[in-house]
C-alpha positions, 0 to 999 in steps of 0.5 A, a space after each residue: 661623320 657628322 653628317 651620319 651622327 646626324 641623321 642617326 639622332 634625327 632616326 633616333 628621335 623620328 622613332 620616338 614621335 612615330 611611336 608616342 602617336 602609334 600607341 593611341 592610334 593602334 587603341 583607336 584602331 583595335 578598338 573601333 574594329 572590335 566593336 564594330 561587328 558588335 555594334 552592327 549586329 545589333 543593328 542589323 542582326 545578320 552576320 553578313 552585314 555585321 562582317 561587312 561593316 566590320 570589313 569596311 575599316 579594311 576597305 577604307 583602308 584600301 582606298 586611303 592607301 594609294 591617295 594618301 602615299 601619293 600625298 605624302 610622295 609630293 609633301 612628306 610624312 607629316 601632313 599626311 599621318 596628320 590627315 590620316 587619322 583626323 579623318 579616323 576620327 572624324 569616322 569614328 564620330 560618324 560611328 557614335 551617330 550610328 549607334 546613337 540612331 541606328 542607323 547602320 549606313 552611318 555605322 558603314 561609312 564610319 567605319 570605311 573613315 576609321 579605315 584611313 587610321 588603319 592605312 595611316 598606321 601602315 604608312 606610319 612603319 615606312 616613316 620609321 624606315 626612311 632614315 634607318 640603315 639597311 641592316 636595321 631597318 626591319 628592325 625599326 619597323 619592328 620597333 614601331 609596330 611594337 609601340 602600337 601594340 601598347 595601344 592595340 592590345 589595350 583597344 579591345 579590352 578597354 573599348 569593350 570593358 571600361 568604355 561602356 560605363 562611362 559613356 552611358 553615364 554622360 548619355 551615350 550607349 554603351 556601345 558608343 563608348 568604344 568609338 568616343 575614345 577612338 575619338 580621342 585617341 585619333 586626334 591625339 596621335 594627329 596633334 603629336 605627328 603635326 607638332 613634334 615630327 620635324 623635320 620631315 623623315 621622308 622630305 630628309 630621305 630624298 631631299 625634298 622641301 614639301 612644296 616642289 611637285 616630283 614625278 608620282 607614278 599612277 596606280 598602274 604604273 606603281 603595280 608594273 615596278 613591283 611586277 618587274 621586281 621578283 623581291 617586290 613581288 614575294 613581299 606583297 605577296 607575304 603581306 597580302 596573305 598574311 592580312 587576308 588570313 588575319 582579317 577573314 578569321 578575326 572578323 567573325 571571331 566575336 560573332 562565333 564566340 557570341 553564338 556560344 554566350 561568351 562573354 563581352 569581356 572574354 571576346 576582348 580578351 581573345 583579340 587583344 591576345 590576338 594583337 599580342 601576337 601581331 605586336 608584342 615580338 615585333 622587334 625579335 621579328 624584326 631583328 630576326 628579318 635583319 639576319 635571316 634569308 628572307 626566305 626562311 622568314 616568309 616561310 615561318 609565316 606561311 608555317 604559324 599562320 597555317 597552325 593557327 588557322 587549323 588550331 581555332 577550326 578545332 574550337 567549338 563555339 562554346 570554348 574559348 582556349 582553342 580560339 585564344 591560341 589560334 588567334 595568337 599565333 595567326 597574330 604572330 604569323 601576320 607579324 612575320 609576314 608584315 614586317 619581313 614584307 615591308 622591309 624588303 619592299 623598302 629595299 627594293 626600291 630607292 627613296 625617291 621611288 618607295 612612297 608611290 610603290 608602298 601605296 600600292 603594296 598596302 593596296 594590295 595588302 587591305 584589299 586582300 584583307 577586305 576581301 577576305 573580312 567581306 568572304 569569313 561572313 558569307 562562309 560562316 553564314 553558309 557554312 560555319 566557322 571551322 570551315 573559314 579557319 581551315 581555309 584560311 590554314 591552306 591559303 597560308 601555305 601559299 607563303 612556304 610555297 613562295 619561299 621554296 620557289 625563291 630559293 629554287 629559283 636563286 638556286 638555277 640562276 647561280 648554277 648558270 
């Protein structure tokens, strides 16, 4: 009993760390990413390449995900969230420059480095559920995704409000504002994992010590253990489309509400009511996945997901109600979609194996994003933004389609 009281005080207070350093790093993230579309299109002035900077955060991502649940695989958490998000700052410093010179190279290397925030803030949820009991563990990861929000839902209407100011008071552009508090906010959360998450939650799970070298399963080979798993596979799936349909309509969001003179403000009040969507009901979500077939919840993803998209194709450039409520319940359908799929994943597979297989599902996941974020800006150059938004609402009804074969298929196996 002691034992169980044990690791149920280090859950409790591995949650608590987890969650101060989220706070600043969903800031940092939210408000990297609405600036950076911004910010290269005033260097550039092309929509194309404005998204494809933008996009580039997912991109990085994409790339950090596999290296770094490797790393972490070998050492544990720590060492690696710490080194996530330093390299998040270090992009974000890169990104100042950019602005600085104009120089949008910078600006998209900068960009892809803010990118390891955006995949250490994934790997972050899975640290909340090394520790957690089965029938709680969608709901730390709940838990955690909610703190972020305090951060995540503040970046963008702080980067593109209150930063501005300031840093043209010490010198900067305005622009550059939103990436020096990115600054802060980074290696605030890498100076909090580093000092206070100890003992490691991982190295706890599977009673590793950091220094020993266990068996780390390629990219390859991580892919074929989530291929022969059909729960694996429904819970990329539900990741991947969620953050595709997130990212591709987010992205252009600020380029289609500039085109129609909004304000700055306006546009970040839009993303970060956004972000309460994706954020707020995290742990309702989360308490709901613990209770409720995993079908039913993926399904509810596909559905919001899908109304979401068709609610903001509506949504003429010039309005703004339409784009709010759209990109709210796309929020809310991605938070469906990301925690049901991140528990039942976690599930899937035993603590030794969960590191190497979560890399490559958030590998999937931020490369489906990124593919969609590069997509929106050639759609909407080519076409407009109510035709990305429709598209998007179709490909979320790949998610009902999903649960309805799961449950087909559990169907046929118990009438054998």
């Amino acid at each position: 009993m002691t034992a169980v009281l044990d690791r149920a005080g280090l859950q409790r207070r591995t949650l608590i760390v987890l969650m101060t350093a989220a706070g600043p790093a969903g800031m940092g993230m939210a408000g990297g990413f609405a600036a950076t579309t911004l910010a290269s299109k005033d260097i550039v002035d092309n929509a194309s390449l404005a998204t494809l900077a933008a996009t580039m955060i997912s991109i990085g991502g994409a790339v950090t995900t596999v290296p770094l649940s490797r790393y972490m695989a070998r050492r544990g958490r720590r060492p690696g969230l710490r080194i996530g998000w330093s390299v998040a700052a270090s992009g974000a410093l890169l990104a100042v420059l950019a602005v600085e010179t104009d120089l949008y190279v910078l600006l998209v290397l900068g960009s892809a480095m803010i990118g390891a925030g955006n995949g250490t803030n994934l790997a972050a949820r899975y640290a909340a559920a090394d520790l957690a009991e089965p029938d709680r563990r969608a709901r730390s990861i709940g838990i955690l995704v909610w703190a972020a929000s305090i951060g995540s839902i503040l970046g963008p209407t702080v980067a593109l409000g209150a930063t501005e100011r300031p840093a043209e008071w010490f010198g900067f552009e305005a622009l550059s504002g939103p990436y020096l508090m990115a600054i802060a906010v980074f290696a605030t959360a890498a100076i909090v994992v580093e000092v206070f998450l100890r003992p490691d939650p991982l190295l706890v799970a599977t009673g590793g010590d950091g220094h020993s070298a266990p068996a780390r399963p390629s990219l390859r080979e991580s892919f074929g253990h989530i291929g022969r798993n059909r729960l694996a596979v429904i819970a990329v799936g539900a990741m991947a489309v969620g953050q595709g349909v997130m990212v591709a309509v987010m992205t252009v969001t600020p380029i289609h509400m500039g085109d129609g003179n909004q304000d700055k403000e306006i546009i970040g009040l839009v993303i970060s009511l956004h972000i309460v969507g994706m954020y707020l009901f995290a742990p309702l979500v989360g308490w709901l996945v613990d209770r409720l077939p995993s079908s039913v919840i993926v399904a509810t993803a596909g559905i919001v997901l899908s109304v979401g998209g068709v609610v903001a194709s509506r949504t003429a450039a010039e309005d703004s109600a339409g784009v709010f409520v759209g990109l709210f319940l796309i929020g809310l359908g991605w938070s469906f979609a990301m925690i049901s799929g991140s528990s039942l994943l976690t599930g899937a597979f035993s603590a030794d194996e969960r590191a190497a297989v979560q890399g490559a599902a958030d590998f999937t996941m931020t490369a489906a994003g990124a593919t969609a974020g590069i997509a929106s800006g050639v759609v909407v150059e080519v076409s407009s933004f109510q035709m990305l938004s429709q598209v998007a609402a179709v490909a979320a009804l790949a998610l009902v389609a999903a649960a309805v074969y799961s449950v087909n298929h559990l169907h046929r196996v118990r009438a054998r």
